[in-house]
C-alpha positions in Angstrom: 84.6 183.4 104.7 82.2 182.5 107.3 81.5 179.2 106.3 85.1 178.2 105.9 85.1 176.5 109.1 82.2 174.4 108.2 83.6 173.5 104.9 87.0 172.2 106.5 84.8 170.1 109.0 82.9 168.4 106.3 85.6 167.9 104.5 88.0 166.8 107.4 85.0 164.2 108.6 84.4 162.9 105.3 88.0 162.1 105.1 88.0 160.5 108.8 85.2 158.5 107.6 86.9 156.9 104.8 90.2 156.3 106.5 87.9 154.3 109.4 86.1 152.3 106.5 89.7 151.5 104.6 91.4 150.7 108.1 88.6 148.5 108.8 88.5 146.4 105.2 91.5 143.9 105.5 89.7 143.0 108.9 86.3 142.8 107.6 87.7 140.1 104.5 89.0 137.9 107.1 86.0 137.6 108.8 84.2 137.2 106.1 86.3 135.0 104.8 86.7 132.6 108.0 82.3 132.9 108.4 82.6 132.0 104.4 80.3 135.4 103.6 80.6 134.9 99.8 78.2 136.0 96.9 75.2 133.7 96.1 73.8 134.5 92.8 69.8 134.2 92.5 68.5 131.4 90.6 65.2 132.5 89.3 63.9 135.6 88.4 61.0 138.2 89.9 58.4 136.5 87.9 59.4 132.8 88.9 61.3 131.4 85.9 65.2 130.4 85.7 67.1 133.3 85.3 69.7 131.6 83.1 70.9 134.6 81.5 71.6 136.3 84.7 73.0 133.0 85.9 75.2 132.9 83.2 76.6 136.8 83.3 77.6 136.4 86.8 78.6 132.7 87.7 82.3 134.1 88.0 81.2 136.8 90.7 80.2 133.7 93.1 81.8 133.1 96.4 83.1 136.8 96.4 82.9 138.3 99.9 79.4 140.0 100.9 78.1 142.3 103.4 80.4 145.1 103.3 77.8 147.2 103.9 78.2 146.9 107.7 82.1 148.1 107.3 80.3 150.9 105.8 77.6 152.4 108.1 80.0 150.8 110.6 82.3 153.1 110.5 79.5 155.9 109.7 78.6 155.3 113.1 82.4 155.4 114.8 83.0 158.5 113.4 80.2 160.2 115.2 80.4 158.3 117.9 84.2 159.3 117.7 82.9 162.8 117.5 80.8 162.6 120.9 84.2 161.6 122.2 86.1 164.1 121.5 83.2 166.7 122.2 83.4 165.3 125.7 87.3 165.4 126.7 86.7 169.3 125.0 88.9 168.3 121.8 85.9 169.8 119.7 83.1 172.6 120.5 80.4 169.5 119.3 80.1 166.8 118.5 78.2 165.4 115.3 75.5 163.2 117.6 73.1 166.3 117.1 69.4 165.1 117.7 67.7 167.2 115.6 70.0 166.4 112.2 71.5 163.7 112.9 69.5 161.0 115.0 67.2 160.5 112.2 69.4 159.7 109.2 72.0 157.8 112.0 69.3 155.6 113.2 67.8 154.3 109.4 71.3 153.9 108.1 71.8 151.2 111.2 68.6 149.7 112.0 68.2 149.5 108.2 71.6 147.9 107.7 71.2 145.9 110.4 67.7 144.6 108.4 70.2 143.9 105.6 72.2 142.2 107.2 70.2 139.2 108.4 68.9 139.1 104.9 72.5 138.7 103.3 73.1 135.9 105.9 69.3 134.0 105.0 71.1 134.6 101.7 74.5 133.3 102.1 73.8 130.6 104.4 70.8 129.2 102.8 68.4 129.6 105.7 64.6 128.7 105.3 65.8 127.0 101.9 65.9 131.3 100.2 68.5 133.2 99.2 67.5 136.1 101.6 64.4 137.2 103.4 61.2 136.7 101.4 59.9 139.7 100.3 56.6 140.1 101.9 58.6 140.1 105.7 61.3 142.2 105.0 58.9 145.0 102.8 56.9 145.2 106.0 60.1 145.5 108.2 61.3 148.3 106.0 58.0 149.7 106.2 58.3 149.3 110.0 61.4 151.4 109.9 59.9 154.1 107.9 56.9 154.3 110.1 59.3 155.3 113.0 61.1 157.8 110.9 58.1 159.6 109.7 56.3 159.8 113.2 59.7 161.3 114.2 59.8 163.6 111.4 55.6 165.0 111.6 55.9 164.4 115.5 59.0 165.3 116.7 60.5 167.8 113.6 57.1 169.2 113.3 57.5 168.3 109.5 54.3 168.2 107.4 55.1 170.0 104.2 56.7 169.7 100.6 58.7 171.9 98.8 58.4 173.2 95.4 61.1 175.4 93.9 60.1 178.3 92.6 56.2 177.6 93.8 57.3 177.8 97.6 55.7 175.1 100.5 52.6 173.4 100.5 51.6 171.8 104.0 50.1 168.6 103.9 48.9 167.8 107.1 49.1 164.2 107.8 49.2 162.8 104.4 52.8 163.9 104.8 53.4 160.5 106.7 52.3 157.8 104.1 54.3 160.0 102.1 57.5 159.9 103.8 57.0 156.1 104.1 56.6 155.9 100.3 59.9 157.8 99.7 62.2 155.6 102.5 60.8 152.3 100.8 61.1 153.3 97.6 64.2 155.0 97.9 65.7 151.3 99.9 64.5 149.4 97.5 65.5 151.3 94.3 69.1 151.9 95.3 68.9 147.7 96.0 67.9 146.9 92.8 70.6 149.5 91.2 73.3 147.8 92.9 74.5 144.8 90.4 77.5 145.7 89.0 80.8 146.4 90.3 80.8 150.3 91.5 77.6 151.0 90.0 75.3 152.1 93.1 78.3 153.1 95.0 79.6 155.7 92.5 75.9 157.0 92.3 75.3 157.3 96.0 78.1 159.3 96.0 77.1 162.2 93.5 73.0 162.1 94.6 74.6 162.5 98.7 76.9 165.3 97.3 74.0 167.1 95.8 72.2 166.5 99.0 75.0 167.9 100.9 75.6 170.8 99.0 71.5 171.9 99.7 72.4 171.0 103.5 75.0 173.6 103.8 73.4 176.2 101.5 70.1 175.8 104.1 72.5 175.7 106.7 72.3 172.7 108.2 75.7 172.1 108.9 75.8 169.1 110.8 73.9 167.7 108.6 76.0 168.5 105.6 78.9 167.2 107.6 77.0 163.7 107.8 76.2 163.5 104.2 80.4 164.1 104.1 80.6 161.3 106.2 78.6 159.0 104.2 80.4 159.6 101.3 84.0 158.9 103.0 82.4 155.8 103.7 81.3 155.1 100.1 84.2 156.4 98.9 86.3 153.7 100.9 84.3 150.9 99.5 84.7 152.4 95.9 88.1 151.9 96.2 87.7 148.7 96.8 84.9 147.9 94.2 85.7 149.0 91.0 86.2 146.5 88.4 86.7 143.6 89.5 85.5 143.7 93.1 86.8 142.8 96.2 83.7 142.8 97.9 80.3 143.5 97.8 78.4 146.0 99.9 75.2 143.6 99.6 71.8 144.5 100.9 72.9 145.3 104.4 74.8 148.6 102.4 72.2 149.1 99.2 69.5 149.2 101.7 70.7 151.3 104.4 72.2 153.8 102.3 69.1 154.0 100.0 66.8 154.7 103.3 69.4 157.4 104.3 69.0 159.0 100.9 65.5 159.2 101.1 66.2 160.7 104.3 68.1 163.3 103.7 65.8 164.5 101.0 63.0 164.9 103.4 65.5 166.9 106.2 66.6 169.0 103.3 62.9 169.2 102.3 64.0 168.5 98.7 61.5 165.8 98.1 61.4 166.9 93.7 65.2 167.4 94.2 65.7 163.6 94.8 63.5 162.8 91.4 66.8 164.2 89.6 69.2 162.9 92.0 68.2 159.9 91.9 67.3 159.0 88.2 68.9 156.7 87.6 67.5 154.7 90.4 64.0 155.3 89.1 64.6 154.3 86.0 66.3 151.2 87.1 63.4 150.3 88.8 60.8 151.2 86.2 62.6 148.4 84.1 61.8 146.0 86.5 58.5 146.9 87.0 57.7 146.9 83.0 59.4 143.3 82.9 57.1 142.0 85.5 54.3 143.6 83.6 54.8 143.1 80.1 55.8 139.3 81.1 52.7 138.6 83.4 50.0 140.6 81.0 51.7 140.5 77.9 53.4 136.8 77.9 56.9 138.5 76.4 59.9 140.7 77.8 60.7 144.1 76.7 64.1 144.0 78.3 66.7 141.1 78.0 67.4 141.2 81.2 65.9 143.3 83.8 67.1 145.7 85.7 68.0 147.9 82.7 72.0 147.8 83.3 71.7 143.8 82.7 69.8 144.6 79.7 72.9 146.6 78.5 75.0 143.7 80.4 73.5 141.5 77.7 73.5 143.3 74.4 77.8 143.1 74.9 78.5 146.2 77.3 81.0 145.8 79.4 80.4 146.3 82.9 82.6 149.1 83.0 81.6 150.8 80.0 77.4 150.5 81.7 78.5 151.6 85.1 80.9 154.8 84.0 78.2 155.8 81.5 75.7 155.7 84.6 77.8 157.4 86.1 77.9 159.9 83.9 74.2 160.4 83.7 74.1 160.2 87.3 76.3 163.2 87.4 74.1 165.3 84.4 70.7 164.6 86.1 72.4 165.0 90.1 74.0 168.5 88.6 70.5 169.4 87.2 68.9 168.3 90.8 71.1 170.3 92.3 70.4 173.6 90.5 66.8 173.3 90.7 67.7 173.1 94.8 69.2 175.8 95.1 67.0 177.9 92.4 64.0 177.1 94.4 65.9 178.3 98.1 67.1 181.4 96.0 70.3 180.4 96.1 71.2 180.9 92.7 
């Protein structure tokens, strides 16, 4: 019964969080509406060709509004900012602005989203002649960003080991910051690349964040768990607004940001093998991509129809809906799987 009060605040922030981001939406579409925000759809592929088959899938998705990712970690950050407010007049013992949980994950999902967001408008507007940042500048920005996160986290936490269920913690001295780095980039990037059909990467942020905020609370890192509830108020918003057919997209300003965060809170919860299960689906989006690359530049043929794998299934006559509930679905097997081996390795179970 001790933890009841913790549960009601995660649930009763989570819920603030979504009413923020649904409150927010009709004002976001007129804005991007008025600064004509739409959807550009890419017209070549990774390894330089047409993509004509991609082209072809998605024609009917241009022009629909982008960027809603800022809505998103938007209103992430005026709920805890809300929080510090009401901490303040002495509505609330504390507010959720807590420096050693929460400045971390805070500060990625906005400087992140904020690296997004110029990207989405090179993209929609056209600037430099690219649809978006080319990759080279914004890798190393994201890189930059992850830099700052794990001096914080080796520096400041005093973080500088892994955890292995059931084996216990190994400490890795330094090479726990290239690590780090590897895991925010990875994670940004892998969660971008996941997000091409309507409700896909939302609805799978959602259950890996859950799983990650279920190890929060059991480690007791309350605040913590309570920002993971905010996060997915947030998603859960935009959910409701992106399921088949969309109303807007989150873009890279909210695949970015949110993937960074994920990675995130699988190094606070020190459940770096955790997030291999969480986030399967991710990995094996991107793996598809990375074997079309391959096979194409070695091999002179593709192994997928379409790359990443959910166009692949786009392709062979899936509907969208059909590809993103059943990814859902494995989302939800592996993320429960993650999630016991969390809480096997604390003990827990």
């Amino acid at each position: 019964m001790e933890h009841v009060p913790h549960l009601i605040s995660v649930f009763s922030w989570a819920t603030i969080a979504f009413l923020i981001t649904l409150l927010l939406t009709p004002f976001y579409l007129k804005w991007a509406q008025k600064l004509k925000l739409g959807k550009q759809i890419r017209d070549t592929a990774m390894t330089g060709e047409k993509a004509e088959i991609f082209h072809e899938m998605h024609a009917k998705k241009i022009g629909t509004p982008t960027m809603g990712g800022v809505i998103m970690w938007g209103s992430v950050l005026l709920t805890i900012l809300l929080s510090r407010a009401l901490a303040l007049f002495g509505f609330i013992p504390k507010s959720l602005l807590d420096r050693g949980e929460v400045y971390l994950p805070l500060f990625t999902l906005v400087a992140v989203g904020l690296l997004g967001a110029v990207d989405d408008i090179f993209n929609v507007k056209g600037i430099g002649g690219i649809k978006g940042i080319k990759a080279r500048p914004k890798f190393l920005l994201l890189t930059l960003f992850a830099v700052v996160g794990a001096w914080w986290f080796y520096y400041k936490l005093g973080f500088s080991s892994i955890h292995i269920p059931r084996c216990g913690d190994f400490n890795i001295g330094l090479w726990y910051i290239p690590l780090f780095i590897l895991v925010i980039v990875s994670t940004a990037n892998a969660v971008n690349i996941t997000d091409g059909l309507d409700g896909l990467a939302g609805g799978l942020l959602i259950l890996a964040l859950t799983a990650f905020g279920v190890i929060a609370f059991a480690k007791g890192l309350f605040i913590l768990a309570i920002f993971c509830g905010v996060l997915i108020g947030s998603l859960l918003a935009f959910l409701w607004n992106n399921v088949p057919p969309a109303l807007f997209y989150m873009g890279d300003t909210g695949a970015l940001a949110y993937g960074a965060t994920l990675g995130v809170m699988a190094m606070m919860t020190n459940s770096l093998v955790v997030l291999f299960f969480v986030g399967a689906i991710f990995i094996v989006e991107t793996l598809s991509v990375i074997i079309q690359v391959f096979s194409k530049k070695f091999l002179g043929r593709k192994v997928f129809l379409v790359a990443p794998l959910h166009h692949h299934f786009e392709k062979k006559g899936w509907g969208e809906s059909k590809i993103t509930m059943r990814f859902w679905i494995l989302g939800a097997m592996f993320g429960g799987i993650g999630l016991i081996i969390g809480l096997l390795g604390m003990g827990t179970v």
